[in-house]
C-alpha positions as protocol buffer text, in pm:
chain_id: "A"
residue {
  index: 1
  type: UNK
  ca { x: 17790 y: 5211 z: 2901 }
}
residue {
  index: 2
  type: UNK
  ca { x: 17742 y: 5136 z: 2542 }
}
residue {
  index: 3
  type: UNK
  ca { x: 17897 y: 5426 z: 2318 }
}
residue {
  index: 4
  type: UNK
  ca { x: 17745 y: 5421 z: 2004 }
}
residue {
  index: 5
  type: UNK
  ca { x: 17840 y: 5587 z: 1688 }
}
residue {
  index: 6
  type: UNK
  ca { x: 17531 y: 5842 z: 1646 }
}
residue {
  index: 7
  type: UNK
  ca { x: 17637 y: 6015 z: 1317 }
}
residue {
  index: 8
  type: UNK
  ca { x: 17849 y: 5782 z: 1166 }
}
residue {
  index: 9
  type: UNK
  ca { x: 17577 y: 5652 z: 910 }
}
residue {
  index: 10
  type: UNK
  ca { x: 17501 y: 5923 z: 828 }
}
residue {
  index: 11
  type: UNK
  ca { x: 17825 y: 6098 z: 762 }
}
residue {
  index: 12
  type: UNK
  ca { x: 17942 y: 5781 z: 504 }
}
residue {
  index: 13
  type: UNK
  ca { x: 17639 y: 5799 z: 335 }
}
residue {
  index: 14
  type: UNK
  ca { x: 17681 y: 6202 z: 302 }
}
residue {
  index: 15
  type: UNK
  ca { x: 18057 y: 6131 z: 209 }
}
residue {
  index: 16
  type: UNK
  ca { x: 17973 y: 5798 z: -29 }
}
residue {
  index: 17
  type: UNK
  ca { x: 17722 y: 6097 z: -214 }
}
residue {
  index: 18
  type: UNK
  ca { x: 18012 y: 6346 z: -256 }
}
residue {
  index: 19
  type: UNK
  ca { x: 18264 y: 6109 z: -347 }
}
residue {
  index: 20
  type: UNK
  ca { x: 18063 y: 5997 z: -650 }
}
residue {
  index: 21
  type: UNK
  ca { x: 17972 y: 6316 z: -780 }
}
residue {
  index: 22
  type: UNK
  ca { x: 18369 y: 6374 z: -789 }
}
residue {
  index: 23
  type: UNK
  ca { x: 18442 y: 6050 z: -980 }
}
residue {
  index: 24
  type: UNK
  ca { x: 18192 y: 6133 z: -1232 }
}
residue {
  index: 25
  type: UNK
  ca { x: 18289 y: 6504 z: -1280 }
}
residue {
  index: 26
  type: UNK
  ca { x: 18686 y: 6355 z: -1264 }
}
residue {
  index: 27
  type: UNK
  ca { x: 18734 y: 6669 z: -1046 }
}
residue {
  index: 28
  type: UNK
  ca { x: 18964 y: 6505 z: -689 }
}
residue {
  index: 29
  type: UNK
  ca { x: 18768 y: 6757 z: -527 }
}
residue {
  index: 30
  type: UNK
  ca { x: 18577 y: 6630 z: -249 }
}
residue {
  index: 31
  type: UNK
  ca { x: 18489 y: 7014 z: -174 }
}
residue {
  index: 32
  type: UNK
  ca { x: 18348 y: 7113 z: -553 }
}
residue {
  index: 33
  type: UNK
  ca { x: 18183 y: 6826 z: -541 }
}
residue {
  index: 34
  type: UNK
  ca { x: 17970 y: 6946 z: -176 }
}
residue {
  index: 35
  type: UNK
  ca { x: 17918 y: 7280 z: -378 }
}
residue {
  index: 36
  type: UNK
  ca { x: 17824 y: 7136 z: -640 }
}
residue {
  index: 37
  type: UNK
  ca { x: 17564 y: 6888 z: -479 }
}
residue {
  index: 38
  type: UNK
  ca { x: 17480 y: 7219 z: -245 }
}
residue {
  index: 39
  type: UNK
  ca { x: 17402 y: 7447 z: -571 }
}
residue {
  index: 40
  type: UNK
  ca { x: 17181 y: 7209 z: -712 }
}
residue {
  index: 41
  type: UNK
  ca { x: 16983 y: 7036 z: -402 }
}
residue {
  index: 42
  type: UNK
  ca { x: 16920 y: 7432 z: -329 }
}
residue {
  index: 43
  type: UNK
  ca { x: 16770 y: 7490 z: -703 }
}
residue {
  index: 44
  type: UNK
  ca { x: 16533 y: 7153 z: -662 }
}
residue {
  index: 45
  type: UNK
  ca { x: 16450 y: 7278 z: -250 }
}
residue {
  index: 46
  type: UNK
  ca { x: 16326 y: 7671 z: -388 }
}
residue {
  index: 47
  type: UNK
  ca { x: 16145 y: 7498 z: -698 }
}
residue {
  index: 48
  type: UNK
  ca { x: 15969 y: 7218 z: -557 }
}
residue {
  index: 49
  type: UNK
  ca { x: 15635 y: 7252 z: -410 }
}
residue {
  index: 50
  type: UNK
  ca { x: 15640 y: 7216 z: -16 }
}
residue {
  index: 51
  type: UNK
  ca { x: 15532 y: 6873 z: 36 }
}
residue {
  index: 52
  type: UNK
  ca { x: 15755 y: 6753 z: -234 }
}
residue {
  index: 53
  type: UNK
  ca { x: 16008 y: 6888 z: -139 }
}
residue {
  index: 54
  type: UNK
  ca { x: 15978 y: 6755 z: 211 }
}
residue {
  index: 55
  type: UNK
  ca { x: 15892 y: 6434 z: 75 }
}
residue {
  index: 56
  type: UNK
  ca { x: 16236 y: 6422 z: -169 }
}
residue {
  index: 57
  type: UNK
  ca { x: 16437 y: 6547 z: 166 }
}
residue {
  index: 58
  type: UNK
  ca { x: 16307 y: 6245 z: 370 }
}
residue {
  index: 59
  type: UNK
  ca { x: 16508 y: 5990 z: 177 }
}
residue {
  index: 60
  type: UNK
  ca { x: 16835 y: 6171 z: 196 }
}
residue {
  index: 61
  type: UNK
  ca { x: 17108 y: 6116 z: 515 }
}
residue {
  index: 62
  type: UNK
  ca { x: 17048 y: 6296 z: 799 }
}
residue {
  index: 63
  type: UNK
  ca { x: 17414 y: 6535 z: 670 }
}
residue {
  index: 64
  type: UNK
  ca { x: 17266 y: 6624 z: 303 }
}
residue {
  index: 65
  type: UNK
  ca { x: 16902 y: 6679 z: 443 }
}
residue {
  index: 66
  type: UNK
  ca { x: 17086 y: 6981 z: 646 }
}
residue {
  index: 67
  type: UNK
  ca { x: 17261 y: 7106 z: 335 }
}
residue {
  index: 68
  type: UNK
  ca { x: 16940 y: 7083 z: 148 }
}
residue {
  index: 69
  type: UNK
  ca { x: 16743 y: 7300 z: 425 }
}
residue {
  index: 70
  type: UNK
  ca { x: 16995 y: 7529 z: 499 }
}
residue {
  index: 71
  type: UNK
  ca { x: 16897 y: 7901 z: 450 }
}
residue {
  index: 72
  type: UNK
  ca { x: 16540 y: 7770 z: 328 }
}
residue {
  index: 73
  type: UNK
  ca { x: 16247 y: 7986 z: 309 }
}
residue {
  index: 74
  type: UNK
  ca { x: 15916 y: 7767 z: 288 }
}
residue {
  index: 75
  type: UNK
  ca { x: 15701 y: 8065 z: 291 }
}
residue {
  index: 76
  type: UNK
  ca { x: 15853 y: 8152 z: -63 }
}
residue {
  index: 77
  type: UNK
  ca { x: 15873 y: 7825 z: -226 }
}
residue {
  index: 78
  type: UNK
  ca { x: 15781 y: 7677 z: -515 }
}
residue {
  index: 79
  type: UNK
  ca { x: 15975 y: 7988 z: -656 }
}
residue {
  index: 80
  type: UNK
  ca { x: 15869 y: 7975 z: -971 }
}
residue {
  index: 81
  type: UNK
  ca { x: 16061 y: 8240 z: -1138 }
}
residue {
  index: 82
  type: UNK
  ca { x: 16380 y: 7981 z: -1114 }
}
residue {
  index: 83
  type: UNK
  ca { x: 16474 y: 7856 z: -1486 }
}
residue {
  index: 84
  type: UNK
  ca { x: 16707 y: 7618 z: -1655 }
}
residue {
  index: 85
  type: UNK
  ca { x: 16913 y: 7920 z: -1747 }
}
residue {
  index: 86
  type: UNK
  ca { x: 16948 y: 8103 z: -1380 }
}
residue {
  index: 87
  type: UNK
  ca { x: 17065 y: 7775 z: -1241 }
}
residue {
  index: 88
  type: UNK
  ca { x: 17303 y: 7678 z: -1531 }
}
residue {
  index: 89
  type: UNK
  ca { x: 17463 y: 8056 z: -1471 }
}
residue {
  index: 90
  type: UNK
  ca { x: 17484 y: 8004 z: -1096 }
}
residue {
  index: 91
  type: UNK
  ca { x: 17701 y: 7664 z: -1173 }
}
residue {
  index: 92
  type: UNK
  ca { x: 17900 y: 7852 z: -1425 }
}
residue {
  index: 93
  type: UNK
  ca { x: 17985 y: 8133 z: -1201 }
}
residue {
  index: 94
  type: UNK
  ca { x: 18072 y: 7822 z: -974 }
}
residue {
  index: 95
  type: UNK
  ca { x: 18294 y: 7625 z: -1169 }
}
residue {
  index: 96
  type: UNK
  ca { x: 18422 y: 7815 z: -1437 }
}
residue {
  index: 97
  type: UNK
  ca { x: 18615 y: 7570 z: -1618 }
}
residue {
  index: 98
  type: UNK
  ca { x: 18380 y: 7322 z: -1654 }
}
residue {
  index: 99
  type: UNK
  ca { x: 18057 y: 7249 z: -1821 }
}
residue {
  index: 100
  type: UNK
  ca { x: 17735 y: 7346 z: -1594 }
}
residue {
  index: 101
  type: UNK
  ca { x: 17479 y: 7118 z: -1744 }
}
residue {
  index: 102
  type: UNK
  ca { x: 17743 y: 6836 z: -1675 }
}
residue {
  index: 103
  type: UNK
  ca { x: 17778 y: 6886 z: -1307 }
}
residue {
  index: 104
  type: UNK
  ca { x: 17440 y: 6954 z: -1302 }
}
residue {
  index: 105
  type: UNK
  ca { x: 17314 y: 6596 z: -1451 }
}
residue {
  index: 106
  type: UNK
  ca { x: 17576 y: 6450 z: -1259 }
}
residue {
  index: 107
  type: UNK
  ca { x: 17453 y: 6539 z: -949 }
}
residue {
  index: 108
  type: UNK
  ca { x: 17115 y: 6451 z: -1060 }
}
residue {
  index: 109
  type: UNK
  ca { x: 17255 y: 6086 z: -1181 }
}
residue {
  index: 110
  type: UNK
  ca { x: 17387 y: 6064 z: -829 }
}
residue {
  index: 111
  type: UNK
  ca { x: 17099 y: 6177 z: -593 }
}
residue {
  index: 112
  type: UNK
  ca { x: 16874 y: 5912 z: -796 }
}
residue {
  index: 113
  type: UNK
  ca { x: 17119 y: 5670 z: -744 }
}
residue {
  index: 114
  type: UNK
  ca { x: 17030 y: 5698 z: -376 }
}
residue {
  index: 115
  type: UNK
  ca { x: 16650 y: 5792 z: -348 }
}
residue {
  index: 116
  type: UNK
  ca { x: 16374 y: 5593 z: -469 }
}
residue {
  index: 117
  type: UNK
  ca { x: 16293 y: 5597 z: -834 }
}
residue {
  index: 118
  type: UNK
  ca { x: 15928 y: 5697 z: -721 }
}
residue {
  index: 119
  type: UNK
  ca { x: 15998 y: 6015 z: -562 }
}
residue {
  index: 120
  type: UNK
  ca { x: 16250 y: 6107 z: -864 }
}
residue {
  index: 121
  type: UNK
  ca { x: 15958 y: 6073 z: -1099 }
}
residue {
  index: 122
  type: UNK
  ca { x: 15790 y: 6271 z: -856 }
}
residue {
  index: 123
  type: UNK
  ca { x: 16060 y: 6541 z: -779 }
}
residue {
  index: 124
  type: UNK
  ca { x: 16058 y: 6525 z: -1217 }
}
residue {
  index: 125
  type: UNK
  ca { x: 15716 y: 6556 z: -1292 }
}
residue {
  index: 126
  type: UNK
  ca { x: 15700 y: 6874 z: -1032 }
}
residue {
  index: 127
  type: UNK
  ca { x: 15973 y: 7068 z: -1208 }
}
residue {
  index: 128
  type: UNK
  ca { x: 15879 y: 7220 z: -1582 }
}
residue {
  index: 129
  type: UNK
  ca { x: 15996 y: 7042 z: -1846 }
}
residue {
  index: 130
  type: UNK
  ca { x: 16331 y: 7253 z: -1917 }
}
residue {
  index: 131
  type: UNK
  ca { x: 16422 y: 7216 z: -1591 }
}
residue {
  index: 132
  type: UNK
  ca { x: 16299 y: 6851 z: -1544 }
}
residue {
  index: 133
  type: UNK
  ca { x: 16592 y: 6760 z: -1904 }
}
residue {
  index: 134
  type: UNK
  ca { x: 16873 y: 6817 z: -1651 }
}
residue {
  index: 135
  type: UNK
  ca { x: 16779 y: 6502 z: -1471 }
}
residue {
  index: 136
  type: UNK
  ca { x: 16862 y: 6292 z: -1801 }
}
residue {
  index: 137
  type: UNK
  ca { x: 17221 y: 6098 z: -1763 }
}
residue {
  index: 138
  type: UNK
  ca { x: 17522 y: 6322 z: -1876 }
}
residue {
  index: 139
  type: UNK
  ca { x: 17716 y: 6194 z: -2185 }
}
residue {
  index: 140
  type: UNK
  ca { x: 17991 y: 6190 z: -2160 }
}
residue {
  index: 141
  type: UNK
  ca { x: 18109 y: 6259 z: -1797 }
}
residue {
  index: 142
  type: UNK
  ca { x: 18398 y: 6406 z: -1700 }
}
residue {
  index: 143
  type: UNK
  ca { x: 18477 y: 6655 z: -2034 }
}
């Protein structure tokens, strides 16, 4: 009998998404970088309007699509009362020695690396526009 590798796809993909969020942060932190891809995946999942967001979690590996619905509430979402400035505090709170709207972008930088440019403009053009700036590229990375 064949014995196939069910997850392992999946997992390096999940792991090739962490590992790049670390090397742009400059953190050697495979585990900051999960929280910090967990943080932010969880602001876009609450914000987003239900088919979007379903739509935007279709594209990621099976490992990251869990993350993203984990402990979601569709009933309550798009929560609306989610701003630029509760989100920036959570990753604060998070990482307190580094700056928020960095990790934030870089995240960002990396999950469009890795989902089609259509459904970013999508994901984009459903979040308000404050929100929406953290998707531009983070200059410079790492500081």
């Amino acid at each position: 009998m064949h014995s196939a590798n069910l997850f392992g796809n999946s997992i390096q993909k999940s792991q090739s998404w962490v590992d790049e969020i670390d090397a742009l942060i400059d953190w050697d932190d495979r585990r900051s970088a999960l929280r910090a891809l967990r943080l932010v995946l969880h602001a876009w999942r609450d914000r987003l309007p239900l088919n979007e967001s379903s739509q935007f979690a279709a594209q990621m590996p099976t490992l990251i699509r869990g993350i993203y619905y984990e402990g979601w509430r569709p009933s309550e979402t798009p929560d609306k009362r989610l701003t630029r400035s509760e989100l920036l505090l959570e990753l604060e709170e998070a990482f307190p020695d580094y700056d928020a709207e960095t990790i934030c972008r870089a995240v960002c930088k990396v999950i469009a690396r890795h989902v089609s440019p259509g459904e970013i403009q999508d994901v984009q053009a459903a979040l308000p526009k404050r929100l929406r700036e953290l998707w531009k590229d983070p200059a410079p990375l790492g500081t």
